[in-house]
C-alpha positions, 0 to 999 in steps of 0.5 A: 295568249290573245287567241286562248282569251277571245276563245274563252269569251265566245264561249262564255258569250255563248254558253249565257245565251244558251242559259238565257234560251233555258226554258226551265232552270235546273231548280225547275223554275219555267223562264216564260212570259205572257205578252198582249194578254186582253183585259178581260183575261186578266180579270180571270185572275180577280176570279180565281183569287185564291189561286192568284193568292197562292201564285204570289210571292211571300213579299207580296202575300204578307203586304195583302195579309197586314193590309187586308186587316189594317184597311178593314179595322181602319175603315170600320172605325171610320164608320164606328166615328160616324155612328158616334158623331151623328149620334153626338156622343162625342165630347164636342157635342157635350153630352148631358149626363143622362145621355146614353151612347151608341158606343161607350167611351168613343171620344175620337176617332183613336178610341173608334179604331180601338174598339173597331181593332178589338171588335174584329178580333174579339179581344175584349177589353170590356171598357168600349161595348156598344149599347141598345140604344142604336140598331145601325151600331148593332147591325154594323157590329154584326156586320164587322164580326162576319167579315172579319170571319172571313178575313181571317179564314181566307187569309190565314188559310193562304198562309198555312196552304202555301206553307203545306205546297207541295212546291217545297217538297219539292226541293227535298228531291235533286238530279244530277248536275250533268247527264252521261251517255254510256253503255248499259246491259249493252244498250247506248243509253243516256243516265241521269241520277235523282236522289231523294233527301227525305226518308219519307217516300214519294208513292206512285212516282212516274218519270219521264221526259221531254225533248225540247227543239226547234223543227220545221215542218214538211210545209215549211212551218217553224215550231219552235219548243217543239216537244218529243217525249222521251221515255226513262226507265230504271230497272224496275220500270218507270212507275211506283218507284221504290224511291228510298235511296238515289235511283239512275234512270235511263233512256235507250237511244234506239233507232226511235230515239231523237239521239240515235242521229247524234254523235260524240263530235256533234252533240255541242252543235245541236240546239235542244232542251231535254226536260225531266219530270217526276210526279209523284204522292207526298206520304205526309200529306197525300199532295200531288208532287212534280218535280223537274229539272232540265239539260243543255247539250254542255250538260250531256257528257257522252262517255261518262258514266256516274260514280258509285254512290251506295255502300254497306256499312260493316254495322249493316247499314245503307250508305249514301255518299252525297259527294260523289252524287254528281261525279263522273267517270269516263268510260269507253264508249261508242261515238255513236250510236249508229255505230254502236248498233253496226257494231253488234250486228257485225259481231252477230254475224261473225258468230253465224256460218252461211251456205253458199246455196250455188255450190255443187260438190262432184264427185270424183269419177274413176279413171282409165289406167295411164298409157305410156 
């Protein structure tokens, strides 16, 4: 019992490492930092603000968004309680009665963030107006209405584009949980499954995928996250997918494939990361789309294939069973694919007859009666 409980925790232990070494999650999230960045390549960001606005997260976009315009209203009514004071329209100077203000009925800094509150947003209320009598409260209320233009175009144009992303569209579309290896048009081929959840199509999707791995060079360099593409097809092709109902994509593991030298026994033992992309047009709104997910070798299943998923209905109709989206079945398969491919061609040769080029057959001459 003590034994089955310590094999259970090593390979607990080592399957969180492996996780922890995931350089992109099965959502598609990429798990990756940036150490000893130079200041002046931090302040690239401060340059492309909108593209850092859109990067943030939600928490910290609304924190912007209520501060940008708490901030700006609060410091134009600071600036509104300034004009009013130097002009000594406030109550503490008691004007006279023929006294005309800069601003009506400011008496404080409460009424100045009011009317600088009501001047941004072009409320309205008609009780707090700026006169003629100042040219600083007119400039500096043509000043507040442009900037609150921009404040309220750049900020709700953040919210409204990271609603629209792309990103999110991206959630609609799922793969596998697992890849299987097995054979296909007797080819060995490794098979994922994706699915689209939207009836809505992806235009001009492309698959394909990458290898992750760690090589050392014939000069000795390590490389680690070394990248070696893998192609994927369907039956169709890998471009311009009709992608209206769950596809499984494949790879054939020839004698180019990285898992030709891969067997049954030994894919645990391997170290890699095999990431799968799909790019595609999002037909609502015409966004670019990619979507990706990735596999550990815990989650290659070698000699498996992917259950039946689509069915017709007796009304006539497509059906897509979602239970059965991830499910396997084994199935009987070479351990190998340099087995595989010995496989067929000592079949081919069985089929074919060969000449033995050194054989001569002679005739047989006549002979002299027997004596006896």
């Amino acid at each position: 019992m003590f034994t089955y409980l310590r094999k259970r925790f090593a390979r607990h232990i080592t399957e969180r490492s492996r996780r922890r070494a995931r350089l992109v999650s099965k959502d598609g999230r990429c798990n990756i930092e940036f150490g000893n960045v130079e200041e002046q390549s931090r302040f690239v960001f401060l340059v492309d603000i909108w593209t850092t606005i859109l990067d943030l997260k939600w928490r910290y976009k609304m924190t912007i968004f209520i501060s940008a315009f708490l901030g700006s209203w609060f410091l134009f009514g600071l600036l509104w309680y300034v004009v009013a004071y130097i002009h000594k329209d406030l109550p503490e100077f008691n004007p006279s009665i023929n006294h005309t203000p800069c601003v009506e009925n400011i008496n404080g800094l409460t009424s100045a963030f009011l009317f600088s509150l009501e001047t941004q947003v072009t409320i309205g209320y008609g009780f707090r107006c700026v006169t003629e009598q100042c040219v600083t409260a007119i400039f500096l209320l043509i000043f507040q209405s442009i900037l609150g233009v921009i404040i309220n175009s750049f900020m709700c144009g953040a919210i409204l584009a990271k609603i629209a992303r792309s990103k999110n569209r991206a959630k609609t579309i799922t793969f596998s949980k697992n890849a299987v290896i097995s054979k296909r048009a007797g080819k060995l081929c490794l098979l994922i499954r994706v699915a689209n959840l939207r009836k809505s199509l992806l235009i001009g999707s492309h698959i394909y995928g990458k290898l992750l791995k760690t090589t050392i060079t014939p000069e000795g360099e390590t490389i680690i996250l070394d990248q070696v593409n893998i192609e994927f097809v369907v039956d169709a092709g890998n471009e311009n997918l009709f992608f209206i109902s769950p596809l499984t994509i494949y790879h054939v593991i020839d004698k180019n494939s990285p898992f030709f030298h891969m067997a049954a026994e030994t894919i645990l033992q391997q170290d890699f990361e095999l990431v799968v992309f799909l790019d595609g047009t999002v037909e609502a709104t015409s966004a670019t789309c990619q979507v990706r997910t990735s596999y550990i070798p815990e989650e290659v299943l070698w000699g498996y294939r992917f259950a039946p998923i689509v069915s017709k209905t007796k009304e006539g109709k497509y059906r897509v069973d979602f239970q059965n989206f991830s499910k396997t079945v084994a199935v009987e398969t070479p351990h190998c694919a340099f087995c595989h491919y010995n496989e067929k061609e000592t079949k081919a040769k069985e089929k074919k007859g060969y000449d033995n080029l050194g054989f001569v057959m002679a005739e047989a001459g006549e002979t002299s009666d027997t004596q006896m």
